[in-house]
C-alpha positions as a LaTeX table, in Angstrom:
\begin{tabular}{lrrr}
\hline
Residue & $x$ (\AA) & $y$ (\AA) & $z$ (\AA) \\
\hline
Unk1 & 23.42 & $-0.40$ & $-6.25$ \\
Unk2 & 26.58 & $-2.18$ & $-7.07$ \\
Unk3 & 24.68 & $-4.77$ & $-9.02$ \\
Unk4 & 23.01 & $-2.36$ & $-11.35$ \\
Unk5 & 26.53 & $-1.02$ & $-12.35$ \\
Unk6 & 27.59 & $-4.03$ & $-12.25$ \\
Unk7 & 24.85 & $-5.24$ & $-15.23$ \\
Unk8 & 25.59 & $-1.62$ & $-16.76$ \\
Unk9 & 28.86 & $-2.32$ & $-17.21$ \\
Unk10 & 28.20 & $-5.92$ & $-18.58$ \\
Unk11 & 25.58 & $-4.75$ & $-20.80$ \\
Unk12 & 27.94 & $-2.39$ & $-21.78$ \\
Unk13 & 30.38 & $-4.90$ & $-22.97$ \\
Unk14 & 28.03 & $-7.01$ & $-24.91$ \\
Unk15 & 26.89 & $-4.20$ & $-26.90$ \\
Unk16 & 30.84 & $-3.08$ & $-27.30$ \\
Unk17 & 31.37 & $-6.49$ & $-28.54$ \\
Unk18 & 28.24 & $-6.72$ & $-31.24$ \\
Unk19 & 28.91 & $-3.38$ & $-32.61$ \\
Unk20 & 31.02 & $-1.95$ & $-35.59$ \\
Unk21 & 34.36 & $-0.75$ & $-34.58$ \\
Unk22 & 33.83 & 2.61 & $-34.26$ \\
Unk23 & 30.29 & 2.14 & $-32.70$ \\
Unk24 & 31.85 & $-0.12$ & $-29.96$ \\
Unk25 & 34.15 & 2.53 & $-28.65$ \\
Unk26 & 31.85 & 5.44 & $-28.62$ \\
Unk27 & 28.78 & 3.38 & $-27.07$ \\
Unk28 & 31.02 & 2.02 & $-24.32$ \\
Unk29 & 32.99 & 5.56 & $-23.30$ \\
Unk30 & 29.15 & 7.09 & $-23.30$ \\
Unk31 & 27.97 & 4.29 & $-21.66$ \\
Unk32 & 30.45 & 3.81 & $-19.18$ \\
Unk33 & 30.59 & 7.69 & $-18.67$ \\
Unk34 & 26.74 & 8.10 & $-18.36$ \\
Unk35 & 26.58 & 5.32 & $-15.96$ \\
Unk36 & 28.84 & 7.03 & $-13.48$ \\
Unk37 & 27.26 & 10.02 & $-13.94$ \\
Unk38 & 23.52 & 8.35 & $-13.52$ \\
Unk39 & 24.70 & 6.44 & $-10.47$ \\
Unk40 & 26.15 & 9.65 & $-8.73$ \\
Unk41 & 23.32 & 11.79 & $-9.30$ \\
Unk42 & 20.65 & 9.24 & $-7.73$ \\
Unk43 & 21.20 & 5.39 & $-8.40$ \\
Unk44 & 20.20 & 6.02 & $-11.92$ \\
Unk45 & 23.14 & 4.04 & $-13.76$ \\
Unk46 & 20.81 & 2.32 & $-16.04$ \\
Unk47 & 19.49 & 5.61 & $-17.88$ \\
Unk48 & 22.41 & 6.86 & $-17.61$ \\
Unk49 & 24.39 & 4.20 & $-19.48$ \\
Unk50 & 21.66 & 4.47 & $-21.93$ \\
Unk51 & 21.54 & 7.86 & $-22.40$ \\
Unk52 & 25.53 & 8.11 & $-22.88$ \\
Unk53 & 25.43 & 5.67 & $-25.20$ \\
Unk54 & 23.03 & 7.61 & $-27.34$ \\
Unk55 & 25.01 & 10.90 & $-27.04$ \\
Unk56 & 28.74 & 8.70 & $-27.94$ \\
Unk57 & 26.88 & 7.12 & $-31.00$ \\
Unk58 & 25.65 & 10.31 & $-32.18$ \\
Unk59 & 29.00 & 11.88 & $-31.30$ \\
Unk60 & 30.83 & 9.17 & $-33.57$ \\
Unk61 & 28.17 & 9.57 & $-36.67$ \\
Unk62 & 28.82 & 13.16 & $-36.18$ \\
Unk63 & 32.74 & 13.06 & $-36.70$ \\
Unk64 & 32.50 & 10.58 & $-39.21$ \\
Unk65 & 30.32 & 12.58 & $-41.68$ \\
Unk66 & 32.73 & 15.57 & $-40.90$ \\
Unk67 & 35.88 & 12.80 & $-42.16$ \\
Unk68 & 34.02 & 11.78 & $-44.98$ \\
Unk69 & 33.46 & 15.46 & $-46.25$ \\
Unk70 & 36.98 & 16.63 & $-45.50$ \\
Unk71 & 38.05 & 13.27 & $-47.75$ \\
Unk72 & 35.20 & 14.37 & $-50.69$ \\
Unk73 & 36.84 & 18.11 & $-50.56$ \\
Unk74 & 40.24 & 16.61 & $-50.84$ \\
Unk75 & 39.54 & 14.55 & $-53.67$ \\
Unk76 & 38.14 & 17.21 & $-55.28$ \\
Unk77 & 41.27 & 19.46 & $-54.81$ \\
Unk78 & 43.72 & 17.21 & $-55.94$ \\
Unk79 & 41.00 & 16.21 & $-59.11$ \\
Unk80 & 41.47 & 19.90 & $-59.97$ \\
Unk81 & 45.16 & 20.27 & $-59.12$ \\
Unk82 & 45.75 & 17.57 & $-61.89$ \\
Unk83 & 43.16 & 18.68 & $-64.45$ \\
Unk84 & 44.75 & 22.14 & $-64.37$ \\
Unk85 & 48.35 & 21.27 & $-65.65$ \\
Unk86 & 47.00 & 19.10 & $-68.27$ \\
Unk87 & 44.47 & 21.87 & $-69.74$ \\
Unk88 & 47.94 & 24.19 & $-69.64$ \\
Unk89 & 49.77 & 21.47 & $-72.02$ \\
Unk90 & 47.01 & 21.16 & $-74.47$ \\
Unk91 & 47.05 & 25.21 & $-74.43$ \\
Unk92 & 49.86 & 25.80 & $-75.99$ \\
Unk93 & 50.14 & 22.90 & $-78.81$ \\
\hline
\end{tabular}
């Protein structure tokens, strides 16, 4: 059993290491967290490690598309912001 976790944890790390940065901390917390899990619920570390990783990397994709469209609506609010006071100017020559 230990040696399992202990190649679940390893594996782990490798794939922390050859992925992006934000990929590398979500893959490793799922990983790490499903491999507990997996491990106390029957000596299944293994699928759990891989499962967590799946859920952490979807997780990640998940908040990063919610960043990028809070950045795009920002943007777009301070595009308009500055349009407005310059359509006000040319208004009143």
């Amino acid at each position: 059993m230990k040696s399992q976790l202990v190649k679940v944890v390893v594996a782990a790390a490798f794939v922390a290491i050859a992925g992006g940065a934000q990929a590398k901390s979500s893959c490793a917390k799922g990983g790490a967290a499903g491999a507990v899990g997996g491990h106390l619920l029957g000596g299944h570390a293994v699928a759990g490690a891989a499962a967590g990783c799946a859920v952490g990397h979807h997780k990640a994709k998940k908040e990063e598309k919610q960043q990028q469209a809070a950045a795009t609506q920002a943007q777009a609010n301070n595009a308009q912001a500055n349009a407005q006071p310059a359509q006000a100017t040319q208004t009143t020559k």
